[in-house]
BAKOL-588199 format. One record per residue (C-alpha): x, y negated, z. Coordinates in nm, 2 decimals. Layout:
<pts>
<pt <X, Y, Z>> ...
</pts>
This chain:
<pts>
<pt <-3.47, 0.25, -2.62>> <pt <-3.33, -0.09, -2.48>> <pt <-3.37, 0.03, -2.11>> <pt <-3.14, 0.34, -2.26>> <pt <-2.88, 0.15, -2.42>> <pt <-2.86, -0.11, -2.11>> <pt <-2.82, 0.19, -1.88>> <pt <-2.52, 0.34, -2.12>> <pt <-2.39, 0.05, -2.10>> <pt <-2.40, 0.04, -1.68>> <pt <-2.23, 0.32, -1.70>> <pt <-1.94, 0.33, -1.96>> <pt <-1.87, -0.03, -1.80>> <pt <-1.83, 0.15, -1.43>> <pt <-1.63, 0.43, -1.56>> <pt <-1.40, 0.15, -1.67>> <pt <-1.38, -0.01, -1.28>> <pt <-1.07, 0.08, -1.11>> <pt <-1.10, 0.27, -0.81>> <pt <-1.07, 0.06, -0.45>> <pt <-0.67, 0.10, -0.32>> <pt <-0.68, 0.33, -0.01>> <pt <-0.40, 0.39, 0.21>> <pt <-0.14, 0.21, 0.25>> <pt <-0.16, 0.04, -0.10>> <pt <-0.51, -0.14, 0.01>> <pt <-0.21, -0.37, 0.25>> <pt <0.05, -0.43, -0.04>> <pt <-0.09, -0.79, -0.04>> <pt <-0.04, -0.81, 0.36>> <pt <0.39, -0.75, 0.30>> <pt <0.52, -1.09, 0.15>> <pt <0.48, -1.25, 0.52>> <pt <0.68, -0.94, 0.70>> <pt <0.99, -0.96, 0.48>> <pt <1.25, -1.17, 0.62>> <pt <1.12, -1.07, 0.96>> <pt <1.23, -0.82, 1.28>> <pt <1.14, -0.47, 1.23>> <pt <0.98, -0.47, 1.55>> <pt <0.72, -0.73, 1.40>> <pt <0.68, -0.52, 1.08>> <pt <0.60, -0.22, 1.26>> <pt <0.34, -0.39, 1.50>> <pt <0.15, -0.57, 1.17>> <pt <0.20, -0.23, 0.97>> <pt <0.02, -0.02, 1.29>> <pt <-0.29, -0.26, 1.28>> <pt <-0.36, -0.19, 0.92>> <pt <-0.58, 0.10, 0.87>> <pt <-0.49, 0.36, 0.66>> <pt <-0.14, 0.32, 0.75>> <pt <-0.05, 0.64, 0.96>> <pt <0.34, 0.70, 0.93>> <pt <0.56, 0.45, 0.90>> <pt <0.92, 0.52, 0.76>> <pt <1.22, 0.27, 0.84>> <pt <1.57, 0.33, 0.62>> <pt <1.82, 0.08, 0.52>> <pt <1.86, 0.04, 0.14>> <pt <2.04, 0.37, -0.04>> <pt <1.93, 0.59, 0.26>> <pt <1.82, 0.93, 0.13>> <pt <1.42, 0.99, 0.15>> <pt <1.18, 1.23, 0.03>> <pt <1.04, 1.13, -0.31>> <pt <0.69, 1.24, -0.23>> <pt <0.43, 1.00, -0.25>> <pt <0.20, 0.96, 0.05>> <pt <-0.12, 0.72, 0.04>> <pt <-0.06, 0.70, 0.37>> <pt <0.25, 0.58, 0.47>> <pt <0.45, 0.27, 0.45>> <pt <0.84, 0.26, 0.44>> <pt <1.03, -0.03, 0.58>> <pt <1.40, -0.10, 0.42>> <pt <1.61, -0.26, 0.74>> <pt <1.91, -0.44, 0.67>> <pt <2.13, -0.63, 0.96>> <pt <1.79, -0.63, 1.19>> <pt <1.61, -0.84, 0.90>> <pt <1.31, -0.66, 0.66>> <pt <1.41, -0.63, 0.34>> <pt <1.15, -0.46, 0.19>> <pt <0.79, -0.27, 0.20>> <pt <0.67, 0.00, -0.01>> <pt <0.35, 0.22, -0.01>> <pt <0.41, 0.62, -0.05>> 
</pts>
């Protein structure tokens, strides 16, 4: 009976877990250092990061698709200078 209750309790505790980030969100914590930089040394840092397959580059207001891909970063250029990095 206790080994059954322990085990219950194994596994209602690892339903509760939060799944490992994949994609480009497993990186988010990787961006801080690239903002302020050259988009040139964005996209070299992005392309080493595995998981990372498409890489967007828009300056703030441009249009993009709204779909969300776990794959892809997108880079937000403004006067040459990184302004921002998002995941999807």
């Amino acid at each position: 009976m206790i080994r059954l209750a322990a085990a219950l309790l194994l596994v209602s505790t690892a339903a509760c877990a939060q799944p490992a980030a994949e994609g480009c969100a497993r990186h988010q914590g990787e961006f801080p250092p690239l903002i302020g930089g050259s988009l040139e040394a964005a996209r070299a840092a992005l392309d080493r990061m595995p998981g990372i397959r498409t890489i967007r580059v828009g300056a703030p207001g441009t249009p993009m698709t709204q779909d969300y891909r776990a794959d892809r970063a997108t880079v937000l250029v403004e006067g040459g200078v990184v302004r921002r990095i998002t995941c999807g």
